[in-house]
C-alpha positions, 0 to 999 in steps of 0.5 A: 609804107614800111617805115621805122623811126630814126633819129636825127643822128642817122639823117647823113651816113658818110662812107669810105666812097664819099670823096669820089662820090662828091666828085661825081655828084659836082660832074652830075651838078655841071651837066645835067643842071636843070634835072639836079636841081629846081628851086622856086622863091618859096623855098627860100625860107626851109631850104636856108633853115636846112643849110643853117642846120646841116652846116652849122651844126650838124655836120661838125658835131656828127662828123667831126673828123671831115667838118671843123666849124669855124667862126664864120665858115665850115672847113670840109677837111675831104676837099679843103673848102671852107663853106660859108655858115650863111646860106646864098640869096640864091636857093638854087646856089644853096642846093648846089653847096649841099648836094656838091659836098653831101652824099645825100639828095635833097627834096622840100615839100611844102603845103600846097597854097590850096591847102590839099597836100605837099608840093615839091618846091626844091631839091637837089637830085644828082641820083634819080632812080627813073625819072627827071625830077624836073619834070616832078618839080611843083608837083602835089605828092599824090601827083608825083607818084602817079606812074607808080602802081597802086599808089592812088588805091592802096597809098595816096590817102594813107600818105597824105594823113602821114605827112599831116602828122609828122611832127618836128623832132620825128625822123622815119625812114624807109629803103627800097631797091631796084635792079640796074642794067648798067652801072648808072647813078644818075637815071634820069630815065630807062628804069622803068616800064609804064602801063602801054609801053612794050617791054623790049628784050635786052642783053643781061649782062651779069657783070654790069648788073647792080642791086639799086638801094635808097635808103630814104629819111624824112623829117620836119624842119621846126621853124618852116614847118617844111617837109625834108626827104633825103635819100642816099643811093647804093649800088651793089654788083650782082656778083657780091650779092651772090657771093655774100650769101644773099642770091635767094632771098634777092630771088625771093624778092623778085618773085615777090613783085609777081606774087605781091598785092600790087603784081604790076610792080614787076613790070613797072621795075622792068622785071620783065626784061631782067627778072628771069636771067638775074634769078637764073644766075642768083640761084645757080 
């Protein structure tokens, strides 16, 4: 799985991009509603301790100089809004506040009431890489992941046990990267080939092609016992890859989705539709 340990003072990373961010993420938010966000009255509980702590505490002790806590509100300084220090009734709200003022999405998972695995129970995702998370909403794990190749014989058991062990206070974390076609944040679909789909030949435009990276966290919530995933999406224009220096290692790793132990990851990425003309240009 690729994961390292990190810490709870790396859980939210907040960047120079994060006003204008925001502002997309409260756009997303407005018109893709039922996609962003998804909540049951179960998640009630974990998605209130997640509020409490990331306001509460959090955000004003790690970012001091964009949240000032006040006795009964958290000032966000980047858009002038005071946030209430105690959670909606409504979990979908509570969502909403998170995913309008922090650059992460959020996902809980909670056990499953037959005792086998997690299931998404809320989240909020303005940027989805590939898939409409409502249609993942309510899912196990081992259900989600589906689609993705090799999962089921080389992930789902190994997973399963992860999560089982993960105790309160470890934080890991892991990043995987993909390449976009378009400049495009929020993907709800079209990032992905599924096994029977035919591969359609499309134009590669070098200028609006982007390097695709999630840096991914995980933890436990210590009084709920929930499972937090949030993840923070990058897009990186193919040009700056290449003019940094790093146009052959990215070409190693498309070569790498062929050559790896699960080969069908090339065409699940759409490798076969961008791979040979992003190589091509990387290693000009």
């Amino acid at each position: 799985m690729a994961v390292e340990t990190s810490s709870l003072s790396e859980l939210l990373e907040f960047d120079k991009n994060y006003l204008d961010r925001i502002t997309l993420r409260k756009q997303i938010i407005q018109e893709h509603h039922s996609i962003a966000i998804q909540a049951d009255s179960t998640v009630i509980p974990a998605v209130n301790e997640l509020y409490v702590f990331l306001i509460s505490t959090y955000l004003p002790t790690r970012y001091p100089r964009i949240f000032t806590l006040f006795p009964t509100t958290l000032l966000n300084h980047a858009t002038n809004e005071h946030l209430s220090l105690t959670p909606p009734s409504d979990p979908v709200r509570t969502f909403e506040i998170l995913g309008e003022n922090i650059d992460e999405d959020f996902l809980l998972l909670l056990p499953s009431e037959d005792g086998d695995g997690y299931r998404l129970k809320g989240y909020v995702t303005c940027f989805p890489a590939g898939f409409n998370t409502k249609e993942k909403f309510g899912m196990k794990l081992r259900e989600i992941h589906v689609p993705v190749p090799g999962y089921k014989a080389k992930l789902e058991k190994s997973m399963d046990r992860f999560f089982d062990r993960l105790e309160v206070g470890k934080v890991v974390k892991r990043s995987n990267w993909s390449i976009n076609t378009k400049e495009q944040l929020f993907a709800a679909s079209g990032t992905h080939l599924y096994e029977g789909e035919e591969a359609v030949e499309e134009e590669v435009n070098i200028d609006t092609t982007f390097l695709r990276c999630e840096r991914q966290l995980l933890h436990r919530l210590p009084q709920t016992k929930a499972l937090c995933f949030n993840f923070k999406t990058y897009l990186y224009p193919l040009r700056d890859v290449k003019e940094e220096g790093s146009g052959e290692d990215l070409a190693n790793a498309i070569d790498g989705l062929k050559e790896g132990s699960v080969p069908e990851m090339h065409f699940y990425k759409r490798g076969v539709v961008w791979g040979e003309k992003v190589k091509e240009y990387l290693r000009s």
